[in-house]
C-alpha positions in Angstrom: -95.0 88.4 -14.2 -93.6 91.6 -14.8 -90.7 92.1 -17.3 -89.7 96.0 -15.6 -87.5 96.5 -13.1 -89.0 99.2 -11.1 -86.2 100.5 -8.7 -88.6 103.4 -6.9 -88.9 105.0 -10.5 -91.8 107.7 -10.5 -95.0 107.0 -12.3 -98.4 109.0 -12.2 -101.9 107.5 -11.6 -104.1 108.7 -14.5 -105.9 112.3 -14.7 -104.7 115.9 -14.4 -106.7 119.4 -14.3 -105.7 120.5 -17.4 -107.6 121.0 -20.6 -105.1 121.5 -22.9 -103.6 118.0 -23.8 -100.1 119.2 -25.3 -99.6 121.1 -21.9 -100.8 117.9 -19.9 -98.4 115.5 -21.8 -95.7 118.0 -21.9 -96.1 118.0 -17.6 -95.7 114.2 -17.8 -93.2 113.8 -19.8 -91.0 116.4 -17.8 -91.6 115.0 -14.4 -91.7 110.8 -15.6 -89.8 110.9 -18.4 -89.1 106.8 -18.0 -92.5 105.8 -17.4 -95.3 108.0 -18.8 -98.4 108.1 -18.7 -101.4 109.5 -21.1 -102.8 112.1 -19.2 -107.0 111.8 -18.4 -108.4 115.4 -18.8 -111.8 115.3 -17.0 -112.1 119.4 -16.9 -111.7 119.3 -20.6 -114.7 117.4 -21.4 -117.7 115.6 -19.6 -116.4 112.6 -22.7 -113.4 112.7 -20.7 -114.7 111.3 -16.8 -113.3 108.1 -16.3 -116.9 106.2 -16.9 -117.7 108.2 -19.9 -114.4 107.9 -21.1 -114.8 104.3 -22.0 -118.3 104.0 -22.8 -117.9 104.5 -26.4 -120.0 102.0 -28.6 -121.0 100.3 -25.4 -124.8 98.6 -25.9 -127.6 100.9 -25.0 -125.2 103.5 -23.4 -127.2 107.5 -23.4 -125.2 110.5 -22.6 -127.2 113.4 -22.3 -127.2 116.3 -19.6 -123.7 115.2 -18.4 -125.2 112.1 -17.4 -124.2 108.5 -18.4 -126.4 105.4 -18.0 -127.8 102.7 -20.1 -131.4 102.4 -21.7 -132.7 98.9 -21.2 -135.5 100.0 -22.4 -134.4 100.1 -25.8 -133.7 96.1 -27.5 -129.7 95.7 -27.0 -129.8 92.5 -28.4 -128.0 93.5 -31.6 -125.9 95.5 -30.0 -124.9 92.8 -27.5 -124.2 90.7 -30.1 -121.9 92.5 -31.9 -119.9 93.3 -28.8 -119.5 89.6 -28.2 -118.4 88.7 -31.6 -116.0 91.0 -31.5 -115.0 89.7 -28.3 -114.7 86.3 -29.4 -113.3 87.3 -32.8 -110.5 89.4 -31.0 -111.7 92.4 -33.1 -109.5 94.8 -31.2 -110.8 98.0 -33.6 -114.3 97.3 -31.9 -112.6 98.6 -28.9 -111.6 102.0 -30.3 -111.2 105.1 -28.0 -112.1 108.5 -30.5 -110.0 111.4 -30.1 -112.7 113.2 -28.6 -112.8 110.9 -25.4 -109.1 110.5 -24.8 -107.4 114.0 -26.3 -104.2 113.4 -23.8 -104.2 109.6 -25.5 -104.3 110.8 -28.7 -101.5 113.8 -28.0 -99.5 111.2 -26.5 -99.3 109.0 -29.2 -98.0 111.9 -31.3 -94.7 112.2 -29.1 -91.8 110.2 -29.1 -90.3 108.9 -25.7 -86.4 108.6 -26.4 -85.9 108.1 -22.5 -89.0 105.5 -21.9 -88.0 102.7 -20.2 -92.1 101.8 -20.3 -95.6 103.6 -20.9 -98.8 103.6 -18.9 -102.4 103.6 -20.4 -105.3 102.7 -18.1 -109.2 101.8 -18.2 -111.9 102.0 -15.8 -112.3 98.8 -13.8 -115.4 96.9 -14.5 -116.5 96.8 -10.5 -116.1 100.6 -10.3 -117.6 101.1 -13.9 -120.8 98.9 -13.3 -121.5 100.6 -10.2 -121.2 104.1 -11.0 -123.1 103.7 -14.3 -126.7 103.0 -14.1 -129.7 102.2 -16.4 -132.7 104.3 -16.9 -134.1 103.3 -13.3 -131.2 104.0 -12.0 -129.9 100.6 -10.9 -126.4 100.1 -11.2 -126.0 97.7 -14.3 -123.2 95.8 -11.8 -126.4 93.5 -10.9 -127.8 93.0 -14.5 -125.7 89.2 -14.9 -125.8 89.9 -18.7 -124.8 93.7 -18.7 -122.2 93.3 -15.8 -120.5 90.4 -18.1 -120.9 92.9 -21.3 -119.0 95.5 -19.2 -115.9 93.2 -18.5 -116.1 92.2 -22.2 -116.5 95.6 -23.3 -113.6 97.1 -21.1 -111.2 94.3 -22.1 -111.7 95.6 -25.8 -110.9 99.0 -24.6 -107.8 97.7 -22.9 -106.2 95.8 -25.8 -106.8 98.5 -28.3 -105.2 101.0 -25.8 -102.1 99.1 -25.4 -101.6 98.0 -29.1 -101.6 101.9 -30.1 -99.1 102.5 -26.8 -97.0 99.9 -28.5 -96.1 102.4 -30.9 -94.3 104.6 -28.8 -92.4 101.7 -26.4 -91.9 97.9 -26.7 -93.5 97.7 -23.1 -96.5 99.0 -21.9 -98.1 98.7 -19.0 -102.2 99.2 -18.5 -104.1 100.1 -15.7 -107.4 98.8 -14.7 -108.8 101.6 -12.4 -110.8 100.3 -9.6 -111.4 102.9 -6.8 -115.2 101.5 -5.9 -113.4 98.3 -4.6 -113.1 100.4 -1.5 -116.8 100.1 -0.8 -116.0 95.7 -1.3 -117.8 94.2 1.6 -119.9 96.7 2.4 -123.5 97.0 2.8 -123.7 98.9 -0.7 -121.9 96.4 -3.0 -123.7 93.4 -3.3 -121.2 91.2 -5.1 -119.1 88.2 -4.1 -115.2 87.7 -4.2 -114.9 85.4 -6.7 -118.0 87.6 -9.3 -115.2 91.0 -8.7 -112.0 88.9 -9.9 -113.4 86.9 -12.6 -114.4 90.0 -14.0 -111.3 92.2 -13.5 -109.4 89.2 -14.7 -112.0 88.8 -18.1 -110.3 92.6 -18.7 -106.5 92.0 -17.9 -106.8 88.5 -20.0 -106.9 91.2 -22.6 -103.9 93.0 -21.8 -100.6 91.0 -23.1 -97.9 93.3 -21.5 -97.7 94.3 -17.7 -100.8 94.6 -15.8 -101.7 96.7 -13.4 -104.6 97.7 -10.4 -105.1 100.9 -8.7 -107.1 101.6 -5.9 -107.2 105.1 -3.8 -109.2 103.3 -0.8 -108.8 100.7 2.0 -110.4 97.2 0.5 -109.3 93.3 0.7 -105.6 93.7 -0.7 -105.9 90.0 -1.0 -108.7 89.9 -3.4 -106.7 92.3 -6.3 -103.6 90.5 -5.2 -105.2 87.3 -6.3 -106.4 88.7 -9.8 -103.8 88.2 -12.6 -101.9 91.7 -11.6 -98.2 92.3 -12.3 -98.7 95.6 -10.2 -100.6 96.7 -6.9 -101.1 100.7 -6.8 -102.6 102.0 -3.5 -102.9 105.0 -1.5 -100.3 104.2 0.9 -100.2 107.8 2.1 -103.9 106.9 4.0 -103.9 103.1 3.8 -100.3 101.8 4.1 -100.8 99.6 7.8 -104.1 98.2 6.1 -101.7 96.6 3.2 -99.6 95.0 6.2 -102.4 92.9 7.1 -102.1 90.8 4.1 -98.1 90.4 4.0 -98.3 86.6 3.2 -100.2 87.2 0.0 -97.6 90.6 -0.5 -95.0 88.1 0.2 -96.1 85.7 -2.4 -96.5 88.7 -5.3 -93.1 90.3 -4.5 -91.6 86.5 -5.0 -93.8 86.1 -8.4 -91.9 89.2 -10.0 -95.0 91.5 -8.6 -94.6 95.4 -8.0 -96.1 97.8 -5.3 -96.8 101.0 -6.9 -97.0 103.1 -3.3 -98.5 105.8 -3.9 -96.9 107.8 -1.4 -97.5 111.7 -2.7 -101.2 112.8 -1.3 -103.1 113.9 -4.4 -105.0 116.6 -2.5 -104.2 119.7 -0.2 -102.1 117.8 2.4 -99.4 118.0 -0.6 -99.1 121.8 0.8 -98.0 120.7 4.5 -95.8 117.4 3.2 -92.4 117.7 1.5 -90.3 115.5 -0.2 -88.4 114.6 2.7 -91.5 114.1 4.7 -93.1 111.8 2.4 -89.6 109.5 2.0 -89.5 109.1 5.8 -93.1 108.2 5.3 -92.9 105.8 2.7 -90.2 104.1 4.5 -92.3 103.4 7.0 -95.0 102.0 5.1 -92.3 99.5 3.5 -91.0 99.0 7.4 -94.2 97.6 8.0 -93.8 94.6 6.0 -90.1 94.1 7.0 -91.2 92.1 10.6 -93.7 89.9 8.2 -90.6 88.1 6.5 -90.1 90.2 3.6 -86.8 91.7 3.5 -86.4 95.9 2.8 -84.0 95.2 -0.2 -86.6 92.6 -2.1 -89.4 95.9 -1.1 -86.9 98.3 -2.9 -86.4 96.6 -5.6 -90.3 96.0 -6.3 -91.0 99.2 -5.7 -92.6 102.4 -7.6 -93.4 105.8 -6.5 -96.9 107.2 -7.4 -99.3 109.8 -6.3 -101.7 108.5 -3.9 -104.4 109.1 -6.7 -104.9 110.8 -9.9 -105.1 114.9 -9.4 -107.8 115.6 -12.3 -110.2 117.4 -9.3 -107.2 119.5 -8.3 -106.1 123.0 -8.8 -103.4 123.2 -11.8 -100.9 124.5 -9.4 -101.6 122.0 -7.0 -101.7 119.0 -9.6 -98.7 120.4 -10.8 -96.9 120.2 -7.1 -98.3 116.8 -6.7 -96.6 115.5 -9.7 -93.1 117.5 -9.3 -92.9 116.1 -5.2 -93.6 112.5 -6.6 -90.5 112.9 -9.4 -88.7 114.1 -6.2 -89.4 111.7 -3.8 -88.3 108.9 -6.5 -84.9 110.8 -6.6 -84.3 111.0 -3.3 -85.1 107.3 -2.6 -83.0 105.6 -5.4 -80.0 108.0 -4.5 -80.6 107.2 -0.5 -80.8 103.0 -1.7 -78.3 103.2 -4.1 -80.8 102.5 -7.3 -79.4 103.6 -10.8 
């Protein structure tokens, strides 16, 4: 499990509003300068939506009218095979993320991080990626068996690439698979079984050698991601903390295992204007009080523990992004000083 000791240190989810990548790094790296993370910059670019983002060299895949789906229509064969030779062959530079499609990556991997203690990357999840993209009927390629198993493949490549160049700039890295569909799980509009959405987030994180990580902004079945191969759990515990009580034998088990809860505790919308940092301490305190009665003890919570917004703030307003990410940093300092945490 995870080699980081976490001690309520900051960390941000993923995207920001900002189209200039040195300003968007330089915001990160001032408010979580010990666990950074490459900054997603969707207002930049339609290349840059977390779907499109990763869709590079992906069989069949058309982008046209700030659209993304994939043309069945056309013979993927060949390109289907190629993906799975390189997945077989480890052929990590099939997995390649241009400049173009990850500026803040790219920016990020310029800088040097002399106070990283770690550094975050992340990829789209393949449950939320196979939904949301769609052939040329528009069916969700989640429910093609043979496209839904290239997209697991296909993301895992993404995913080791990403954290081989993050290697560069720290000796651990930690990587994200982003998964905020896994709300609708168990609904009447995902059709797809338990075991179908961990085998394939776990075909991704088998590609990811350092920490892993899951992040969801919605209520789902805690259990389920708790039972993929994650080092750390990243929910909105702002809206959804009492829903993450209800599975506090399975919490129990990943906080013995070395696991980490990444609460994300700092609303990544408007409410940030009527919180403060003292607010959102009391509340997250509350959200790890709810586990306490369930057998796990407050100083085994703190010590698992990170602080993150409650999603990423790439729809926001800059200033309000901006205020998201400062009352996180701050929130962290005020919980390790109140616990005692270096």
């Amino acid at each position: 499990m995870s080699r980081l000791e976490p001690g309520l240190l900051p960390m941000s989810v993923g995207s920001v509003p900002h189209r200039d990548a040195v300003r968007a790094c330089d915001l990160i790296l001032e408010h979580f300068p010990r666990l950074p993370t490459w900054p997603q910059l969707p207002k930049r670019s339609f290349l840059e939506n977390m779907y499109v983002q990763f869709s590079e060299g992906f069989p069949g895949v058309v982008l046209e009218d700030e659209r993304i789906y994939i043309d069945r229509s056309q013979d993927l064969d060949q390109a289907l095979e190629a993906l799975y030779v390189a997945y077989l062959q480890d052929d990590v530079e099939y997995g390649t993320i241009a400049p173009e499609y990850a500026a803040g990556l790219a920016e990020m991997l310029d800088r040097t991080l002399p106070d990283a203690v770690g550094v975050k990357g992340q990829v789209t999840g393949p449950v939320s990626w196979g939904l949301v993209v769609v052939d040329e009927n528009r069916r969700p390629i989640l429910y093609d068996e043979i496209l839904a198993d290239a997209v697991a493949k296909h993301l895992r490549l993404k995913a080791t690439w990403q954290e081989q160049q993050l290697q560069q700039l720290s000796g651990q890295v930690i990587t994200f698979i982003d998964e905020p569909y896994m709300s609708s799980f168990g609904s009447a509009y995902v059709s797809l079984s338990r075991e179908q959405a961990i085998t394939l987030m776990d075909d991704v994180l088998g590609g990811i050698h350092g920490i892993k990580g899951v992040h969801c902004c919605g209520n789902t079945d805690w259990s389920l991601l708790l039972a993929t191969a994650i080092d750390i759990l990243n929910l909105d515990a702002y809206g959804y903390a009492e829903t993450l009580a209800l599975y506090a034998g399975e919490v129990k088990a990943f906080l013995n295992r070395g696991g980490i809860i990444a609460w994300g505790i700092v609303p990544a919308g408007e409410a940030i204007h009527s919180e403060t940092p003292e607010s959102l301490l009391l509340r997250l305190e509350q959200a790890m009080q709810l586990l306490v009665p369930k057998g796990i003890s407050l100083d085994k919570i703190v010590e698992s523990s990170l602080i993150t917004p409650s999603c990423g703030t790439g729809s926001l307003f800059e200033n309000t992004a901006e205020k998201v990410l400062a009352t996180t940093a701050e929130v962290s300092r005020l919980a390790r000083e109140k616990y005692g945490v270096d």
